[in-house]
KEKE-3310 file (N, C-alpha, C; in steps of 0.2 Angstrom, whole numbers, plus 5000, padded with zeros to 4 digits):
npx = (5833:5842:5835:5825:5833:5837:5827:5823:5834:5831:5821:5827:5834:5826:5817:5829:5832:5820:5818:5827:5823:5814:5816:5824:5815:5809:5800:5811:5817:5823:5819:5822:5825:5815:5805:5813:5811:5796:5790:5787:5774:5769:5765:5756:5745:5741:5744:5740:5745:5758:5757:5749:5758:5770:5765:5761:5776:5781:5772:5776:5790:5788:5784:5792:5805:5800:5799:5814:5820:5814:5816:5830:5833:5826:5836:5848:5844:5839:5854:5862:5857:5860)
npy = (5544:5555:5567:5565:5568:5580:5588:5588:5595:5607:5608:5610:5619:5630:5627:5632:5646:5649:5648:5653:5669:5669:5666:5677:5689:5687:5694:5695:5696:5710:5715:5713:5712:5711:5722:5732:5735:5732:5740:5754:5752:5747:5754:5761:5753:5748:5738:5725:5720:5717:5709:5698:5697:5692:5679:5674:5674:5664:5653:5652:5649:5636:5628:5628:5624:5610:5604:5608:5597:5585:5586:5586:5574:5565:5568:5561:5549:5546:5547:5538:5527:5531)
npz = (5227:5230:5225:5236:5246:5244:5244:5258:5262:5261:5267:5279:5281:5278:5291:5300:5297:5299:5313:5318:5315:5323:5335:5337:5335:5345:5362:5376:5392:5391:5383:5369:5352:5346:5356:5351:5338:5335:5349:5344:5337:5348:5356:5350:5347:5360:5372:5371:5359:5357:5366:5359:5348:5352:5359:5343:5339:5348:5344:5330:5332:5341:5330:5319:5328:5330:5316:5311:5321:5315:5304:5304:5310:5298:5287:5293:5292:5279:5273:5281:5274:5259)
capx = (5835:5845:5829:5822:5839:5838:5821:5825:5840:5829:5815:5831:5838:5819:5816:5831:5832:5815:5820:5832:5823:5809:5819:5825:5809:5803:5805:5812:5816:5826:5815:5826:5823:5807:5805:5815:5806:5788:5788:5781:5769:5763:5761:5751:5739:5743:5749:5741:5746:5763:5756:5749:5764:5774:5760:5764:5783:5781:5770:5779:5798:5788:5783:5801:5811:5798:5801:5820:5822:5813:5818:5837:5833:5826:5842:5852:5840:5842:5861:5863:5853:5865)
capy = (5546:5562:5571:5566:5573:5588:5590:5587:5598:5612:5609:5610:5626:5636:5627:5634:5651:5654:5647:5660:5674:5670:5668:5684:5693:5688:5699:5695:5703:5717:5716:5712:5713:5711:5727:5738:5733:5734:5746:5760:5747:5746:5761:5767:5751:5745:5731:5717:5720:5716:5700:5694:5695:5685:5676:5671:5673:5659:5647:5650:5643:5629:5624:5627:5619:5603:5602:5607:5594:5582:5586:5583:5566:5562:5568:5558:5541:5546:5549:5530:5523:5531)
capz = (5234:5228:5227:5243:5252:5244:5246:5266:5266:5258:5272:5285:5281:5278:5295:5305:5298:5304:5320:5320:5316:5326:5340:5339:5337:5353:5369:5384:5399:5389:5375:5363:5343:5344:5357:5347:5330:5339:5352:5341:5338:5355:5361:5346:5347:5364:5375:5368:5353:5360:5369:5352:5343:5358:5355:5337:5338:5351:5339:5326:5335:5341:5325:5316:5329:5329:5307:5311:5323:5312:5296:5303:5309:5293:5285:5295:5290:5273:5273:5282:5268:5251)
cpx = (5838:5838:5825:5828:5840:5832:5820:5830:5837:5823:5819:5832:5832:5818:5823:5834:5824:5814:5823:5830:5817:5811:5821:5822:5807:5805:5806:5812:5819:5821:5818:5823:5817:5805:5808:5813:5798:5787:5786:5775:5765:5761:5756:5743:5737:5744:5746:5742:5752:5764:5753:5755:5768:5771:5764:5768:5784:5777:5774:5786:5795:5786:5790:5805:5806:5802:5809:5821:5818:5815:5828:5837:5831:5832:5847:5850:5843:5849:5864:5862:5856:5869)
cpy = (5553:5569:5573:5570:5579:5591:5593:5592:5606:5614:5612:5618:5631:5637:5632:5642:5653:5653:5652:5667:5677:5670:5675:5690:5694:5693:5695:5699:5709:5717:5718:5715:5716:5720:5733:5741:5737:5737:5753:5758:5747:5752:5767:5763:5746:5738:5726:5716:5717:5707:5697:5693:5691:5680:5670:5669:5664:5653:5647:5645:5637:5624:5620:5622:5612:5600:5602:5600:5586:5580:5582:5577:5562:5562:5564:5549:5540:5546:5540:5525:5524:5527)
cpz = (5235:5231:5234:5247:5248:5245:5256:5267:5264:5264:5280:5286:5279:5287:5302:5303:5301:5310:5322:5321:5322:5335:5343:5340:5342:5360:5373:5389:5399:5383:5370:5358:5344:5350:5353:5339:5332:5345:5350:5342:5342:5359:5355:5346:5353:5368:5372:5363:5352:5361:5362:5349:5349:5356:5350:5336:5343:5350:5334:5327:5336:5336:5322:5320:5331:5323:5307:5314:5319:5307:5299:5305:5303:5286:5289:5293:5283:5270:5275:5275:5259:5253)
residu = (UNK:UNK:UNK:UNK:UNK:UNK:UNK:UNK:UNK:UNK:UNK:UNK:UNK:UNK:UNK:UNK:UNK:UNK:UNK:UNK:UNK:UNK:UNK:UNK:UNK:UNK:UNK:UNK:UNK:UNK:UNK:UNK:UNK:UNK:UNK:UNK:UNK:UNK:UNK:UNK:UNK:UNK:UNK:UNK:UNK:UNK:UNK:UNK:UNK:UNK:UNK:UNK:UNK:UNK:UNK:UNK:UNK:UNK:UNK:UNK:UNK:UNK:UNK:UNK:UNK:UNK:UNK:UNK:UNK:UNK:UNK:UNK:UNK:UNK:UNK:UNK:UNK:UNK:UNK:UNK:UNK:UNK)
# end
């Protein structure tokens, strides 16, 4: 049971750093992170190259925060259960 919760605490803390960064990458309506990172970027290979990466940056958060929010309910099942 040790192993399964470290295995789960190890899948928790992968999933909410890339929650983190992924949120951060993305633009908004100042164009955050991700604007000041990839605005070279776009104007050398232009705007949809932009829209693709919003794109990804917003598959990827919806992955991370389904596995975060999974993975922390399974830590809490397993937690009940030592």
């Amino acid at each position: 049971m040790d192993t399964l919760y470290l295995v789960m605490t190890i899948v928790f803390l992968l999933a909410s750093v890339t929650l983190i960064i992924s949120v951060l990458m993305q633009s908004g309506k100042s164009a955050g992170l991700s604007g000041s990172i990839g605005g070279g970027a776009e104007q050398l290979f232009g705007k949809q190259k932009g829209r693709s990466l919003d794109a990804l940056f917003e598959k990827i958060t919806t992955i991370a925060a389904i596995v975060f929010m999974l993975s922390a309910v399974a830590l809490l099942v397993i937690q009940n259960y030592r």
